[in-house]
C-alpha positions in Angstrom: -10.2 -10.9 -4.5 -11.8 -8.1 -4.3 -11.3 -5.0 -6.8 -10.4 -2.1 -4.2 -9.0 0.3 -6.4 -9.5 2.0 -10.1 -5.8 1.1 -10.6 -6.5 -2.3 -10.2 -9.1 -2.0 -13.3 -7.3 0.2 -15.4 -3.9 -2.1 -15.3 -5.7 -4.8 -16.9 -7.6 -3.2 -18.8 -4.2 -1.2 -20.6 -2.5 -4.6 -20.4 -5.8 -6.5 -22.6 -4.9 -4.2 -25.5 -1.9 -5.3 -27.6 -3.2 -3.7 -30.8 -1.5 -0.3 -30.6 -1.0 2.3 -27.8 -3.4 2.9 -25.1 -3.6 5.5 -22.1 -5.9 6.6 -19.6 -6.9 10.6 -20.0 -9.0 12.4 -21.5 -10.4 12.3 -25.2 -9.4 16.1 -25.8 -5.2 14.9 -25.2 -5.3 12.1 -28.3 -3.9 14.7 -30.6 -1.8 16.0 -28.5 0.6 13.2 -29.2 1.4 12.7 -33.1 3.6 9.7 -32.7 1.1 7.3 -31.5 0.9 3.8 -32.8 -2.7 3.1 -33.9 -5.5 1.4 -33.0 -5.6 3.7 -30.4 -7.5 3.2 -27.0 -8.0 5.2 -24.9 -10.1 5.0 -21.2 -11.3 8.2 -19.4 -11.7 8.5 -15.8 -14.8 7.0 -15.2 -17.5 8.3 -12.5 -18.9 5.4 -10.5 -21.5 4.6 -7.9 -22.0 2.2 -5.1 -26.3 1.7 -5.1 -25.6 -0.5 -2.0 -22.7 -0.3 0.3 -23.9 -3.1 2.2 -23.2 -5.7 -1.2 -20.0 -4.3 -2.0 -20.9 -3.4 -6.0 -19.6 -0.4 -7.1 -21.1 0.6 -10.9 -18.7 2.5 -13.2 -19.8 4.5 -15.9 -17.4 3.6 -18.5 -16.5 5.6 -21.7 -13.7 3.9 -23.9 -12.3 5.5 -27.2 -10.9 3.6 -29.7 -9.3 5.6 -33.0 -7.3 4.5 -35.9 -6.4 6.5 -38.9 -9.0 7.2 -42.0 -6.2 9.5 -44.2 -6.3 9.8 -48.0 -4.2 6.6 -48.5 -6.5 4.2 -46.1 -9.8 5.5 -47.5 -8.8 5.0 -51.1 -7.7 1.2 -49.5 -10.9 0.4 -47.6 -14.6 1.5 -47.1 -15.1 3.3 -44.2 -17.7 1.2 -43.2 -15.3 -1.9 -43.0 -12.9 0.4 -41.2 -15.4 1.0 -38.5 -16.2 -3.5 -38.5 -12.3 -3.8 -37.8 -12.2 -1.6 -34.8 -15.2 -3.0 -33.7 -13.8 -6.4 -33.7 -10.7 -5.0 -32.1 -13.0 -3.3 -29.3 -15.5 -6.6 -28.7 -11.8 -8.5 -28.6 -10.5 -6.4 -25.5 -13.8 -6.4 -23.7 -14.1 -10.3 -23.3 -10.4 -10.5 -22.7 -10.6 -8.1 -19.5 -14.5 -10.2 -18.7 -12.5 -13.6 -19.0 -9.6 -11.5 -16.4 -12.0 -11.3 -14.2 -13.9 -14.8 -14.2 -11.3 -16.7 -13.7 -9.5 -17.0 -17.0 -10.6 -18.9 -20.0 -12.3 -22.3 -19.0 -10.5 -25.3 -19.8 -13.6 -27.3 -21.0 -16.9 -25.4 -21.4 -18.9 -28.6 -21.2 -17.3 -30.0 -18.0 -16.2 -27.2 -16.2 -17.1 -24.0 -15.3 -15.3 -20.1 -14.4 -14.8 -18.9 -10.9 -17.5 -16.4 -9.3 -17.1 -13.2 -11.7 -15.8 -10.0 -10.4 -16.7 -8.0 -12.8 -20.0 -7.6 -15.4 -21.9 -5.5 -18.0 -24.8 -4.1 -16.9 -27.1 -5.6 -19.5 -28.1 -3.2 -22.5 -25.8 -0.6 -20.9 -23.4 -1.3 -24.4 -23.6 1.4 -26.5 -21.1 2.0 -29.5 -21.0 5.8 -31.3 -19.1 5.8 -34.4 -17.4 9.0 -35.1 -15.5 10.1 -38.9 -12.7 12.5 -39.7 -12.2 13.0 -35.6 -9.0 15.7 -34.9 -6.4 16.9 -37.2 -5.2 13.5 -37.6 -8.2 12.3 -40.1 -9.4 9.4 -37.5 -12.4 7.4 -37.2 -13.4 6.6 -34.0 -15.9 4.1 -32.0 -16.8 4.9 -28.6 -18.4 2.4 -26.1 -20.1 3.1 -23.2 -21.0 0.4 -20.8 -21.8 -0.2 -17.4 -19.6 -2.0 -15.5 -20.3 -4.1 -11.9 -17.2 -4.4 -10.0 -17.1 -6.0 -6.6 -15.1 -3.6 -4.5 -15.9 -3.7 -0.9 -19.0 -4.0 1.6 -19.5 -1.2 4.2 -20.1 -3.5 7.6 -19.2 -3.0 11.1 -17.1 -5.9 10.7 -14.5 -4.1 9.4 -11.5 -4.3 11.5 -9.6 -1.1 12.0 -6.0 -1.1 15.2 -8.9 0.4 17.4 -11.2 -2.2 17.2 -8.7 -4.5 19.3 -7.8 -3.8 22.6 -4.9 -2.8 24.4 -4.2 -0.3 21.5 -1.2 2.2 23.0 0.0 3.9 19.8 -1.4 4.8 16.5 0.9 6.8 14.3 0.1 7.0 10.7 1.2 9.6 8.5 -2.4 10.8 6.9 -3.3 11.3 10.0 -2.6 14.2 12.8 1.1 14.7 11.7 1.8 19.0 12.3 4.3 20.0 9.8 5.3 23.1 7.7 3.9 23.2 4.7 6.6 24.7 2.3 9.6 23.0 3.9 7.8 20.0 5.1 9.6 19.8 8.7 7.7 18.3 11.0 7.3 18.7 14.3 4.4 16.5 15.8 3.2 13.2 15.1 -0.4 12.5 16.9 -1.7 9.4 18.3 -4.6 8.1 16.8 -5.1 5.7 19.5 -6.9 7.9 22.3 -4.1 7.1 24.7 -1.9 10.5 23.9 1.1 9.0 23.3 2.1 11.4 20.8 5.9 11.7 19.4 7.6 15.1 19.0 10.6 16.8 17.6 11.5 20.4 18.5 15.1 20.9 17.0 14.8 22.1 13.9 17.7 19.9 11.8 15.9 16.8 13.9 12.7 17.1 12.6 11.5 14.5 9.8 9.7 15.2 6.8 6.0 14.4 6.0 5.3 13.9 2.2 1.2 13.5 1.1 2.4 11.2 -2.0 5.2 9.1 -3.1 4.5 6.5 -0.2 3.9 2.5 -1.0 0.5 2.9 -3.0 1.2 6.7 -3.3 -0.2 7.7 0.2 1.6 9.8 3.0 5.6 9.0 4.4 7.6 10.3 7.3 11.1 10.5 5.5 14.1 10.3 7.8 17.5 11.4 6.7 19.5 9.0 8.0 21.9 11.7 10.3 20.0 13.6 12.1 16.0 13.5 12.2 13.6 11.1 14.2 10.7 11.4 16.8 10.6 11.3 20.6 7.6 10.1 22.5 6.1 12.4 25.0 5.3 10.3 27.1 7.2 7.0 28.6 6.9 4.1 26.4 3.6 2.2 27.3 4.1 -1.2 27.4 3.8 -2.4 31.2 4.4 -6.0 31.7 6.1 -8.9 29.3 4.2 -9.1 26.4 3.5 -6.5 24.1 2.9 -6.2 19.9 4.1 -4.0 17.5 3.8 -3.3 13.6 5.0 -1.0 11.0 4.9 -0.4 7.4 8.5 1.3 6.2 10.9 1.3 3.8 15.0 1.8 3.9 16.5 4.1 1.3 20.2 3.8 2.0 21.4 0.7 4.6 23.9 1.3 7.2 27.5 0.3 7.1 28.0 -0.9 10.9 25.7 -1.1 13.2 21.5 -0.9 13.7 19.2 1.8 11.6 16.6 2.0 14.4 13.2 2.3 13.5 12.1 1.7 16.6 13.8 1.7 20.2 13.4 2.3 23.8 16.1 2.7 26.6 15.1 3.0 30.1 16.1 5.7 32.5 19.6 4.6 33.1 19.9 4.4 28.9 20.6 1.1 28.7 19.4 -0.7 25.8 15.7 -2.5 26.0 13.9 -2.8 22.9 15.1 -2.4 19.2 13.7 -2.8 16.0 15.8 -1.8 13.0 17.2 -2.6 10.1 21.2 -4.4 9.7 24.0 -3.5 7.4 22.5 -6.7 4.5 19.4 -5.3 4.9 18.0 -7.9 6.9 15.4 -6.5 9.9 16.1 -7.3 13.4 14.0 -7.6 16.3 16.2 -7.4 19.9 14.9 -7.8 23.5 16.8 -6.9 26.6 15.0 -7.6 29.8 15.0 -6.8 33.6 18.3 -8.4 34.2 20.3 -8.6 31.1 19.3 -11.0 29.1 19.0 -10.7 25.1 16.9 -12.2 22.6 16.9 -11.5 18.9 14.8 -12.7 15.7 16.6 -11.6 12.4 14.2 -11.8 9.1 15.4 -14.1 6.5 18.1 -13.3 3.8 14.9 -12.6 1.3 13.1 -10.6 3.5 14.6 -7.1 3.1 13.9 -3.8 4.5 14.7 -2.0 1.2 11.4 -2.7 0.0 8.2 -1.4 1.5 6.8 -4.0 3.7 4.7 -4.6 6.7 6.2 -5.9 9.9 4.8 -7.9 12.5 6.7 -8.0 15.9 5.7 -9.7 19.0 6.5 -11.1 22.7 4.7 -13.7 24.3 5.7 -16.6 26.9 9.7 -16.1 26.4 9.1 -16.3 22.8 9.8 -13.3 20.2 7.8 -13.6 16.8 9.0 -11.9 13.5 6.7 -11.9 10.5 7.6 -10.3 6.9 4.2 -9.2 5.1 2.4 -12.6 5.1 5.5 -14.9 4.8 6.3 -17.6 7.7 6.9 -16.4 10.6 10.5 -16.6 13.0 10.5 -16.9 16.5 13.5 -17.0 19.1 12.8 -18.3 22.0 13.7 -16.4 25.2 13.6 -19.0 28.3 15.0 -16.7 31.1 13.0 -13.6 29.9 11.5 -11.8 32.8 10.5 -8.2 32.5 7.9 -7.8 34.7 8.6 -4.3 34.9 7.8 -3.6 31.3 9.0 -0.8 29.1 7.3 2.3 30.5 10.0 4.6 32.6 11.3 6.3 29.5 10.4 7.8 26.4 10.5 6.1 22.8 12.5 6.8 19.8 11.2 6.4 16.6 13.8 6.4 14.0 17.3 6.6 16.1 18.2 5.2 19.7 19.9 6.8 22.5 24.2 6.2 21.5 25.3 9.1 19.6 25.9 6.4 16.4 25.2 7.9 13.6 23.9 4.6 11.8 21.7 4.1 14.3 19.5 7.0 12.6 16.9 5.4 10.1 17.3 6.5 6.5 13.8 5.9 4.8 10.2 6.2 5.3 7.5 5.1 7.9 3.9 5.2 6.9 2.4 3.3 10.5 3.5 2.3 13.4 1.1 0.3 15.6 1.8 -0.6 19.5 -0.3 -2.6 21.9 0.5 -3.5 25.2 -0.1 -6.8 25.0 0.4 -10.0 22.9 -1.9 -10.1 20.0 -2.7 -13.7 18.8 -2.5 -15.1 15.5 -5.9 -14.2 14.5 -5.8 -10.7 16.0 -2.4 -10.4 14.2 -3.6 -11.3 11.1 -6.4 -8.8 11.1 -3.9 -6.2 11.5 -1.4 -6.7 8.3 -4.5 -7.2 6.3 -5.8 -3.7 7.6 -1.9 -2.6 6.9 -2.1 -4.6 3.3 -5.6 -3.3 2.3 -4.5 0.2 3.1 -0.7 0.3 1.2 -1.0 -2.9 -1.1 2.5 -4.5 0.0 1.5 -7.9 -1.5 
């Protein structure tokens, strides 16, 4: 699996050293803290380059620190020359425990069998060590190492599959993208379609309007938080699914579950307001997905006890040949079959909700955060589904 992010990195390599403390910052902050347990190591943000975006290598510069103390007591102890050998042998240590992370884990039997394909390498004679004495206030010696490191994060390609490369796209909301908010209060009052198709969702009342956060989203990126009693989104426009079949995603979270009926995160009532299309979240937390066709008929797919919408996770929803399909982040996916469905007439002669549905309920208002919604207009197969979670995945790391 590919390394896509410097967190990834730095979580094993914090997690490798079990000597003392460790951090990642800057060398100037060591002494900023006198209660640290040494060895100390310490990793600073790195730059990096990618010589080739078509092989997928990025090259990190890497600088690691590693102090212990050198006061009166220790150097009357020990020479410092030995000093510097036992934090050497501490630093060598950590470096082939995060190489042996990344190939696989330690090999069983070195003459019969051999490590997974590497994800990560030295440069070779990029290893440099620079021994340091009497370092800060605190009377440390220090080693740095600077190395080189290779790690496969991803290739540039046209490959790459984004919602737009798949067709039938009818609604791209994602909050990095076109959402018009204010920026002390955070109210906001547009959501733009990234899709083309203008199917944009709005909110003009000023206690209805959600709020759009940059941060503090699954993998720290951009939310739509709803309050649960008043705010949610309208679609300009009709709902644009036309005929029987249709697909939709989303990546949310619930903060606080209802006590009786639906937390809609998703709905659509035609122009008489009876119910059509809901996808929300129930009273245990469980995430329903409920169908109403042309003449009355209801279908529903409920997501198993485990699969909870108090945790952020992607959502796969879909119609196809009186079937609905229900998928939880990668887990199995539930269907319900629907053998009298018949909605020829599709869902496209009123507007969308997102976040609340048409009934006055005050449960029925979503209390958490959306990051994406994604609509097409028409049943996306397995493979086409499956390259749309992993867009959602590789985006918001869910699993």
């Amino acid at each position: 699996m590919a390394i896509t992010r410097l967190t990834d990195f730095v979580t094993v390599a914090t997690s490798k050293w079990t000597y003392g403390d460790s951090a990642f910052k800057y060398e100037g902050e060591v002494n900023q803290d006198h209660d640290t347990i040494y060895p100390l190591m310490i990793m600073t943000p790195p730059s990096s380059r990618m010589p080739d975006i078509y092989e997928g290598w990025e090259h990190y510069n890497v600088e690691m620190e590693f102090y212990n103390t050198y006061q009166t007591a220790a150097q009357n102890a020990v020479t410092l020359q030995q000093r510097w050998d036992n934090l050497q042998d501490l630093a060598l240590e950590w470096l082939d425990k995060v190489l042996i992370n990344y190939s696989g884990g330690t090999i069983p039997n070195v003459s019969t069998s051999s490590p997974t394909p590497t994800q990560v390498y030295i440069d070779k004679e990029s290893l440099r060590l620079d021994r340091v004495k009497n370092d800060k206030n605190d009377k440390l010696c220090r080693i740095t190492m600077n190395f080189d490191m290779r790690m496969f994060t991803r290739c540039f390609t046209p490959k790459s599959v984004y919602p737009n490369t798949i067709s039938d796209l009818s609604v791209w909301l994602k909050a990095d993208s076109g959402v018009t908010f204010n920026i002390p209060n955070k109210r906001s009052s547009l959501w733009g379609d990234q899709s083309l198709q203008s199917n944009d969702v709005s909110q003009l009342t000023e206690l209805g309007k959600p709020l759009r956060y940059g941060y503090d989203g699954a993998s720290d990126k951009s939310k739509i938080t709803f309050n649960g009693t008043s705010q949610y989104f309208e679609s300009n426009n009709n709902m644009p699914i036309t005929g029987n079949n249709f697909s939709i995603f989303y990546v949310a979270k619930c903060e606080q579950l209802p006590t009786t009926v639906l937390q809609n995160i998703i709905s659509y009532k035609d122009s008489t307001d009876d119910d059509r299309l809901h996808i929300g979240v129930e009273p245990l937390g469980r995430i329903k997905f409920k169908v109403i066709d042309d003449n009355g008929n209801v279908a529903e797919v409920i997501s198993d006890a485990s699969e909870l919408a108090t945790s952020y996770h992607i959502l796969s929803s879909r119609v196809h040949n009186h079937k609905l399909h229900l998928q939880y982040n990668n887990n199995t996916e539930i269907d319900a079959n629907f053998p009298s469905y018949s909605n020829n007439d599709g869902f496209n002669v009123a507007p969308f909700r997102i976040g609340h549905v048409l009934d006055g309920v005050a449960d029925t208002h979503f209390n958490g955060d959306i990051q994406e919604i994604i609509i097409y207009n028409k049943y996306l197969d397995n493979n086409e589904r499956d390259m749309v979670t992993n867009y959602l995945n590789n985006k918001y790391k869910i699993y």
